[in-house]
N, C-alpha and C positions, 0 to 999 in steps of 0.2 A: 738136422730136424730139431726144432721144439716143438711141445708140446704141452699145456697144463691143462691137468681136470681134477676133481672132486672125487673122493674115494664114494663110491655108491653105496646103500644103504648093505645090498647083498654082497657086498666083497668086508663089509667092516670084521675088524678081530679076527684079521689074516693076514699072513706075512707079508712084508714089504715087497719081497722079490714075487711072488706068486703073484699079488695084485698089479703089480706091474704088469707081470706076462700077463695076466688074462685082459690087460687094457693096451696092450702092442703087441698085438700076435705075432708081427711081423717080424720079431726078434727072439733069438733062442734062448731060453732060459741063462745057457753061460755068457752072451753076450749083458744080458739083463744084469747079471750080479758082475761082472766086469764095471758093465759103466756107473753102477753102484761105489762100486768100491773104490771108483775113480773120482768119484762127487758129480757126476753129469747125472744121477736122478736124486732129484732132494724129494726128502718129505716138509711140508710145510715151511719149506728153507731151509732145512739143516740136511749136514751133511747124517745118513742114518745107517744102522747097518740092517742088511739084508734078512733077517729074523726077526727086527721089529713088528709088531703088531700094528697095525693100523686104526683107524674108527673115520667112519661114516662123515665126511665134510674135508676130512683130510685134502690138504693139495699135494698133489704131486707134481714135479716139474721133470720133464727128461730131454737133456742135451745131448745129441749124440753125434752133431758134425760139427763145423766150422763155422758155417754158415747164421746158425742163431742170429748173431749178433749185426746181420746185413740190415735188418727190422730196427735195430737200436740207434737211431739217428746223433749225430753229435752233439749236443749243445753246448753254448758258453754258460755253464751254471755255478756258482758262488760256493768254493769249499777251499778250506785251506790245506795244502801239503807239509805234512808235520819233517817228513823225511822221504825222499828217492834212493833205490840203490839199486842196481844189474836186475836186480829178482823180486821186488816190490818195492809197492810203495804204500807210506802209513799217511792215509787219510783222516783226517777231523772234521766230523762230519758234524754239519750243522743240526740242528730241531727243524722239525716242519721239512723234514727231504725224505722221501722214497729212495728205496736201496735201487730200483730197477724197476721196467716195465713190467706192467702183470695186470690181471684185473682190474678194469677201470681207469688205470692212468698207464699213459703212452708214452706221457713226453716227461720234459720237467726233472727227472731222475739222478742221484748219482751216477747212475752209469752211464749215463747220457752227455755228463758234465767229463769224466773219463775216458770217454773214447772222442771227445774236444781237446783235453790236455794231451793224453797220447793216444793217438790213434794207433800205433802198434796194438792194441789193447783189443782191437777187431777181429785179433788174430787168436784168442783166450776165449774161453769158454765163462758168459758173465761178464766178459769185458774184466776177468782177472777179481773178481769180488769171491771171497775165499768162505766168509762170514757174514750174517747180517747184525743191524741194529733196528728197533722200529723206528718209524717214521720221526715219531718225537722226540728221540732217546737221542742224543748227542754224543760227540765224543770218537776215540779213537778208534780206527779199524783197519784192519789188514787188507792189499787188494796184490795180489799174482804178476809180475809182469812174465816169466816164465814157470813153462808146463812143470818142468821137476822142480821150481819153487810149489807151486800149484797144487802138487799130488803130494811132497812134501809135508806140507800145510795140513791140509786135508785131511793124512796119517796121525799127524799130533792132537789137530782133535777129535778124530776117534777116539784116540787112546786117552784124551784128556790130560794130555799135556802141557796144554794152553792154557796159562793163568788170565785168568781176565776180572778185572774189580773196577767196582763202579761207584757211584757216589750218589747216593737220592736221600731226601728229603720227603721226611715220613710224617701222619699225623698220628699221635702214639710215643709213647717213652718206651725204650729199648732201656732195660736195668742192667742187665749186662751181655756179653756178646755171647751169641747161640747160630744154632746151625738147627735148618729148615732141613727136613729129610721128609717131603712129600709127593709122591707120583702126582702128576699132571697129565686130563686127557681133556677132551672137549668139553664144554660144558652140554648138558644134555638137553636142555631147555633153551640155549642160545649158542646157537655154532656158531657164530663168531667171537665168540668168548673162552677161555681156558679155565678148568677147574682142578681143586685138587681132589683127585678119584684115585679109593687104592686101587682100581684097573687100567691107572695109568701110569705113562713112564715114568722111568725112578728120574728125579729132579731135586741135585743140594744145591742150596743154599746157605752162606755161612754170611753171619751178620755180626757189624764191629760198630759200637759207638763211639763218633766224631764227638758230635757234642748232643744234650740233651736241651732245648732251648724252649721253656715253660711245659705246654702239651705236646709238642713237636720233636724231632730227632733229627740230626744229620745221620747218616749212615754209613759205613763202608762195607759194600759187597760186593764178595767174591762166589762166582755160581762153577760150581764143576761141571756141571752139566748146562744144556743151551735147549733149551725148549723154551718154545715161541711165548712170550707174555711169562719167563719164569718169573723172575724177581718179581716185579707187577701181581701174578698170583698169587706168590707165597706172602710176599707183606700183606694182601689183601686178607689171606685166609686168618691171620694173627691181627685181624682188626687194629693194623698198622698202615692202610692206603696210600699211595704215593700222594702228594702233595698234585693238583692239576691232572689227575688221572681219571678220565672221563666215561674210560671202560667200566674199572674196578671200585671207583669211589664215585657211582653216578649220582650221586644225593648230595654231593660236593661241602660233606659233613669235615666241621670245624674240630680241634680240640677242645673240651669245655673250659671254660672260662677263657677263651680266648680274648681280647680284647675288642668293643667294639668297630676301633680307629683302623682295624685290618681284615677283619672280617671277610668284607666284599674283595680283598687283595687276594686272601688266603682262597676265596671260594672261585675268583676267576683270574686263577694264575693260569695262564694258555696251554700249559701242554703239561705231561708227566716228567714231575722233577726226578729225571734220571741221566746224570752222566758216564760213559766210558771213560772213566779215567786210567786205567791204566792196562798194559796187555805184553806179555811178556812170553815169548816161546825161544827154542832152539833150533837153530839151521840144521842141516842136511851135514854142515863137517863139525858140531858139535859146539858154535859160536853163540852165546845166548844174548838175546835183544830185549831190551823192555823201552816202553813208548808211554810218554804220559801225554795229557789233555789236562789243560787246566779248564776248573770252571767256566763256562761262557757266562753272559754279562748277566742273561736273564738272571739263573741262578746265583750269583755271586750279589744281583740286588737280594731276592729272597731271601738269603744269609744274613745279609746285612740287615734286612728288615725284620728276621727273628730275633737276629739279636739285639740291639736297638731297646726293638719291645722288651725284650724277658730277660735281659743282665743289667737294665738301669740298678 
């Protein structure tokens, strides 16, 4: 069985396991927190534990057979394979790609592209995708090829053992490197938006400067935590916006004195400058792995074209 719905207005600021049961009667409450704790019900895409609090728009997704994935058609779609091995495989996932079908889009999808490459992958829950990234956000990611990789996986980021750091391009000077410690819930005026609310989950952020390039920054960060739009938030809330970020910086504001010759570059760069560059956990018999991504082109022009400008 899948299924996805919307957390309703009278289940909101209740726990994850209890809003489940009251939305699949059909399942006992210990079944409920099993397939939790197994990663087959996410909240908003993340794997969550069973005591979290919910709010009003929330998605929830719950797999609980085989079958899901018979709806998930194969396609030949464009991703490169950074590495294969028995138990996964590390994906680099382009910009402009959906992780998977859901709302509004059917086809088209990593996982789509996935169960094309290996179709064993029909046989995994999610076609084996352990993690998400958004749509625009590139870079690397983990995907299951077996179950006790899978649950594995799962366990570590629970517990936040999965290092994961990324690379974006901010408008804003970082002075020196700091760490974001702000809960993230909906925003209450636009649900489809993220804000940072002290009634929302705990969400860090830890920020490192690459380089600082006139009013702009490269960035290196690493999130402990994985809530949906975190990074994207948290530099929003610090009047630091990702570069091309159309959610969080919809006034598609410049840093001042920017130069006129880039202006229109800086204001309609396509998508939010943010990379997966790096992701690094440990297996099941205590072997540790790290996977990098290097910049994609878009990105590595926008570098090129900060610096250009602001280190003549």
């Amino acid at each position: 069985m899948f299924s996805s719905v919307s957390v309703p207005a009278e289940l909101s600021n209740q726990r994850f396991d209890k809003v489940v049961a009251e939305l699949t009667p059909d399942l006992s409450r210990s079944k409920i927190k099993q397939l939790i704790l197994l990663g087959k019900v996410l909240l908003n895409g993340e794997v969550t534990p069973p005591k979290q609090k919910v709010e009003t728009g929330d998605e929830i997704e719950i797999f609980y057979t085989r079958q899901i994935e018979t709806a998930w058609q194969p396609e030949k779609i464009a991703f490169e394979i950074i590495e294969e091995t028995e138990d996964f495989v590390v994906v680099n996932k382009p910009a402009n790609l959906v992780i998977h079908p859901g709302a509004g889009v059917q086809n088209g999808t990593l996982a789509n592209g996935l169960l094309f490459k290996f179709p064993e992958l029909e046989n995994m829950v999610r076609a084996g995708i352990v993690h998400r990234l958004d749509k625009d956000t590139s870079g690397v990611l983990i995907v299951a090829k077996k179950e006790n990789f899978r649950l594995h996986f799962i366990h570590q980021l629970q517990v936040r053992a999965v290092k994961k750091e990324y690379l974006g391009f901010c408008i804003g000077n970082l002075r020196i490197n700091s760490t974001i410690d702000s809960p993230i819930g909906r925003d209450k005026r636009n649900r489809t938006k993220m804000d940072c609310r002290d009634d929302g989950k705990d969400a860090i952020t830890h920020l490192g400067l690459v380089e600082n390039l006139g009013g702009y920054s490269v960035l290196r960060i690493r999130i402990e935590t994985g809530r949906t739009h975190q990074i994207r938030v948290h530099l929003a809330s610090k009047k630091m916006p990702l570069i091309g970020d159309k959610t969080y910086n919809r006034g598609k504001n410049c840093a001042k004195d920017t130069p006129v010759d880039i202006i229109d570059y800086i204001k309609n760069f396509p998508r939010q400058a943010l990379h997966s560059h790096d992701i690094e956990f440990v297996d099941s018999v205590g072997k540790t792995y790290s996977f990098q991504s290097d910049l994609p082109e878009d990105l590595r022009s926008l570098q090129v074209k900060l610096q250009e400008t602001f280190l003549k």
